[in-house]
C-alpha atoms as one frame of an Amber mdcrd trajectory, in Angstrom:
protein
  -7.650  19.943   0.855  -7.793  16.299  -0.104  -7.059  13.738   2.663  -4.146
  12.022   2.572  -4.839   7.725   2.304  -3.647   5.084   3.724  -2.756   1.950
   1.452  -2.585  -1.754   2.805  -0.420  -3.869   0.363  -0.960  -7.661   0.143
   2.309  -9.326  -1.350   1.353 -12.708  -2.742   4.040 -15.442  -3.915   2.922
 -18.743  -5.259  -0.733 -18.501  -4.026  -0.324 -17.554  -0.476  -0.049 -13.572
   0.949   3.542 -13.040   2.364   5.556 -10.854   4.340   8.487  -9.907   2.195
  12.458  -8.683   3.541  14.068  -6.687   0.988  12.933  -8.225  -1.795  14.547
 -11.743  -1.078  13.279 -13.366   2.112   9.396 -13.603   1.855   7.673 -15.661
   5.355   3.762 -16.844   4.858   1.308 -14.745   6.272  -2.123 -17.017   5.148
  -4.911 -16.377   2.648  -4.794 -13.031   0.718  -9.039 -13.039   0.437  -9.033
 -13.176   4.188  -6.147 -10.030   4.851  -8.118  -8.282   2.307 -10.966  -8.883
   4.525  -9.727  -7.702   7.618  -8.059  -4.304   5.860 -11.161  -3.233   4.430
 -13.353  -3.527   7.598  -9.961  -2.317   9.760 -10.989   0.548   7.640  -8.310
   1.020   5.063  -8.266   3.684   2.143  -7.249   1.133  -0.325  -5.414  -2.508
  -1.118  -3.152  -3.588  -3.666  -2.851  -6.847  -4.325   0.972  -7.665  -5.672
   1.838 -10.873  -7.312   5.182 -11.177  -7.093   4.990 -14.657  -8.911   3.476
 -13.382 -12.015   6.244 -11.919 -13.655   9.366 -14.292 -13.019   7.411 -16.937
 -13.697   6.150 -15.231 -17.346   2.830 -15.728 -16.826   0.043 -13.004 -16.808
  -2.134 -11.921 -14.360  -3.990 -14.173 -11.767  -7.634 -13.903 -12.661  -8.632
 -16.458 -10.120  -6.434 -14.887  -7.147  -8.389 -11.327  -8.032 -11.648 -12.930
  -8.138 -11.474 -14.319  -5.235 -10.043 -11.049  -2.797 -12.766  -8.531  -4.775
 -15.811 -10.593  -4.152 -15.774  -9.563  -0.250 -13.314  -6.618  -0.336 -15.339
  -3.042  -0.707 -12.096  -0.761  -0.350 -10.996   0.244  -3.652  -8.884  -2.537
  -5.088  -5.731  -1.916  -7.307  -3.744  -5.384  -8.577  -0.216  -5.403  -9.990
   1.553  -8.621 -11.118   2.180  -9.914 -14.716   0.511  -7.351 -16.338   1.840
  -7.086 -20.194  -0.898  -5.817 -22.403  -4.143  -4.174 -22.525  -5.919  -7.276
 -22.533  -4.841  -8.174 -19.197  -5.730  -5.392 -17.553  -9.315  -5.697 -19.214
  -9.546  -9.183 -17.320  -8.056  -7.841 -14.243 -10.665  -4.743 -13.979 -13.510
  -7.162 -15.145 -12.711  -9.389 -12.572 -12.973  -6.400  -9.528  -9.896  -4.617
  -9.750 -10.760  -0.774  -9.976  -6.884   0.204 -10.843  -3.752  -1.477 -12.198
  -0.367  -0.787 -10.918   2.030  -2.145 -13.458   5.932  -2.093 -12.674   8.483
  -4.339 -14.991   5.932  -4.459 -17.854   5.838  -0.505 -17.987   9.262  -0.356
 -17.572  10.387  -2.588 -19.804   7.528  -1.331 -22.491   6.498   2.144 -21.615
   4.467   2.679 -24.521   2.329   0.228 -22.544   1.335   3.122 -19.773   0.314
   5.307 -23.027  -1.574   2.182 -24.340  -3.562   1.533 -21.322  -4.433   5.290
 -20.266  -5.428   5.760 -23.599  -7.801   2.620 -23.551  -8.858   3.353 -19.804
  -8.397   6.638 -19.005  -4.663   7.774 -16.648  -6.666   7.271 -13.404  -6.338
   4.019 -13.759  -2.751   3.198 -14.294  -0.472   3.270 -11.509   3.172   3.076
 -12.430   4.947   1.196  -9.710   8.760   1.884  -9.440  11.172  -0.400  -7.048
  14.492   1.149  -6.122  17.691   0.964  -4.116  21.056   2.924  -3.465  23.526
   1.439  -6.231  27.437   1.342  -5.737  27.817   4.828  -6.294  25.129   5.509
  -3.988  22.635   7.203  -5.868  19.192   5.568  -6.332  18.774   3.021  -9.380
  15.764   1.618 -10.725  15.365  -2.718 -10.282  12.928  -4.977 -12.136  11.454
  -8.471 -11.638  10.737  -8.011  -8.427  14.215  -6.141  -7.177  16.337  -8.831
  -9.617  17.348  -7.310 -11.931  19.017  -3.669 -12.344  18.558  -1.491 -14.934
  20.512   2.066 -13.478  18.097   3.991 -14.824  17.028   6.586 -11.976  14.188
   6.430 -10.228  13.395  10.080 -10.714  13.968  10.352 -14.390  11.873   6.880
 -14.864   8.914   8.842 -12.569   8.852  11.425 -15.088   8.786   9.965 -18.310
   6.206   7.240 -17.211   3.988  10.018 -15.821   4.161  12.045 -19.190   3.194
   8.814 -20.787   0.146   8.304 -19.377   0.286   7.123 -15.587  -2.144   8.720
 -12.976  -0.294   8.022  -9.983   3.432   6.826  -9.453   4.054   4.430  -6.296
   7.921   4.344  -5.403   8.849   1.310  -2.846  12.493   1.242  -1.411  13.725
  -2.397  -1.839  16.372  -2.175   0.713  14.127  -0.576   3.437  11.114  -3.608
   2.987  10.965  -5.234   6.021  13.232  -3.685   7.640  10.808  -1.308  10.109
  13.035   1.768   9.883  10.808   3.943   7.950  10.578   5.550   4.462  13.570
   6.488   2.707  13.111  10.206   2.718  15.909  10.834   0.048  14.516   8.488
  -1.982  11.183   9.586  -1.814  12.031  13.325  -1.631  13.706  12.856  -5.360
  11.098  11.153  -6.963   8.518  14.069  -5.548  10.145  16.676  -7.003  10.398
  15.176 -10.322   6.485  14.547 -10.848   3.320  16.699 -10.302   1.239  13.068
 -10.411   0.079  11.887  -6.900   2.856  10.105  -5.356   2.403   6.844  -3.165
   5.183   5.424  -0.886   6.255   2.419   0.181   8.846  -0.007   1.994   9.982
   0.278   5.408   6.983   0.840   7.963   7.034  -0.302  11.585   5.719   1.959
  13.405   2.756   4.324  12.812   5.184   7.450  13.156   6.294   6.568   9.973
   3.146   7.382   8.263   3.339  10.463   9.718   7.030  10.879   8.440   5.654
   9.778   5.155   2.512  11.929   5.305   4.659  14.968   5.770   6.903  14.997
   2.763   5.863  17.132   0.249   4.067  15.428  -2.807   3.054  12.686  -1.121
  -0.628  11.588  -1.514  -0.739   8.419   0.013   1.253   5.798   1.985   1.739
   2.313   2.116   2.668  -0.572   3.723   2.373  -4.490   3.624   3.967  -6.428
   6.510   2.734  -2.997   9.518  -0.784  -4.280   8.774  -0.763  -7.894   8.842
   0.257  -8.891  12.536  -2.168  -6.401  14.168  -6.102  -6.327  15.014  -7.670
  -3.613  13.594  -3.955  -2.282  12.615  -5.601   0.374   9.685  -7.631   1.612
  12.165  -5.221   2.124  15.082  -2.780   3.922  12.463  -5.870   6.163  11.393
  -6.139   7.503  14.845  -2.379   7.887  15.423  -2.463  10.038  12.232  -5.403
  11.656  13.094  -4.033  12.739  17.040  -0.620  14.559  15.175  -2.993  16.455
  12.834  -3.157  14.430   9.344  -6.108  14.981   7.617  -7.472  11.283   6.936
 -10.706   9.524   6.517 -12.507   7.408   9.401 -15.476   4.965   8.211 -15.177
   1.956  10.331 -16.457   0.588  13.327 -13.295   0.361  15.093 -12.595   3.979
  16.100  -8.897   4.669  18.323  -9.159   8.552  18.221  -8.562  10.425  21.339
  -6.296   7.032  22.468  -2.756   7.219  23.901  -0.252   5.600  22.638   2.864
   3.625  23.886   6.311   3.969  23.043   5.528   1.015  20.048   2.611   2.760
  18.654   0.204   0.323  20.348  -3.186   1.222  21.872  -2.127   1.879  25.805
  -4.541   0.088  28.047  -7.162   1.606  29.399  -6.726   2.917  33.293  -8.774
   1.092  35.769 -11.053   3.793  36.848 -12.180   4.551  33.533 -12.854   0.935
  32.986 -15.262   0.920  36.370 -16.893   3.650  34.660 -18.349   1.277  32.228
 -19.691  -1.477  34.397 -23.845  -1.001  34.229 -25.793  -0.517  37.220 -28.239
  -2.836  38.459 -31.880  -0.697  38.272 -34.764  -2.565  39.785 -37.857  -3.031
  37.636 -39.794  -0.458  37.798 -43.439  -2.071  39.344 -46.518  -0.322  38.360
């Protein structure tokens, strides 16, 4: 049975890695080269770097920006953000990326997905879908980073992108980001049953029960967050062994090991009692004389 991963998002607007609310309220976090850093030796599965900037602003992908996180950054690296052609994503994998994730380009042109899995094989295109409840209350498809609507639904837009090519398909819930109140199960639960693609989920985590809640859904491969892992030492790794103590198959390949922990009510690390913390004082030998 494959392992189920765990993906640490880095949202970037204008230049500097943010923690985003719903789509509309972003707050600086600091360098995105640095919380790439700390992910991969945290121990995370994978990164994607998102550039929110890129596609309001019409330009195309930041070559610099994915230079600059892949030259220290050994997880597998996936970048979204103004990608519009096949060109780009040439630059973008020659510059360290290993996958794309593309989201208003595909939508917008979804002969795209076809164009790039035909140029670099599906397992490299990740179709990246952002959605919300509408009026009506069913689930609706927005663009340009949660902008602009298009009521198309997320589940029929799954579908069709994965029969045109895309490897993997990564919902987010726009009006869960930030939030900490988990994934939206409907949501998610929808777009699963419309795909046989690995599915990725996003948007809502604040806890490291929620990866669990995620992890649990049927069809779901992986699941992300952006904002859980930024605020947190070793926060990949302390999520791993949360995982990891309810029974989730996952990997573990970093220094920073939590399994076997207990956890608070918070999903932090509980300190360590005092007597096992004697336990690791050293004694004082004499040298030996000869």
């Amino acid at each position: 049975m494959l392992k189920q991963r765990l993906i640490g998002c880095i949202v970037v607007r204008d230049g500097i890695a943010v923690q985003s609310i719903k789509f509309s309220r972003y707050l600086p976090v600091g360098s995105a080269a640095i919380c790439a850093q700390n992910l991969d030796r945290w121990g995370i599965d994978e990164i994607l770097l998102q550039n929110i900037s890129a596609t309001p602003d019409g330009t195309g992908p930041d070559i610099a920006l994915v230079e600059t996180v892949a030259k220290n950054c050994f997880a597998p690296l996936t970048v979204a953000g103004g990608i519009r052609s096949v060109e780009d994503v040439r630059d973008v994998l020659q510059s360290g990326a290993d996958k794309i994730a593309i989201n208003s380009g595909g939508i917008e042109n979804p002969d795209l997905i076809t164009e790039i899995a035909t140029v670099f094989g599906r397992q490299c295109v990740v179709a990246s879908i952002d959605a919300k409840p509408g009026l009506d209350g069913k689930f609706e498809v927005w663009t340009r980073s949660g902008s602009r609507s298009t009521g198309i639904s997320p589940a029929e837009l799954a579908r069709d992108l994965a029969q045109r090519g895309a490897g993997e398909i990564m919902i987010s819930a726009i009006h869960r980001d930030g939030t900490k109140q988990g994934y939206d199960s409907d949501l998610i639960s929808e777009v699963a049953a419309a795909i046989t693609v690995p599915l990725i989920v996003s948007g809502g985590v604040g806890h490291p029960r929620h990866f669990r809640e995620g992890c649990d859904l049927p069809g779901v491969s992986a699941v992300a967050a952006a904002n859980y892992f930024q605020f947190t030492e070793h926060s990949a790794a302390i999520a791993k062994a949360y995982l990891s103590g309810d029974g989730i198959e996952i990997r573990h390949d970093t220094y920073a090991d939590y399994r076997g922990r207990a956890f608070d009510n918070s999903g932090r690390i509980e300190k360590t009692p005092d007597r096992d913390l004697e336990r690791l004082v050293f004694e004082h030998y004499e040298k030996e004389k000869i």
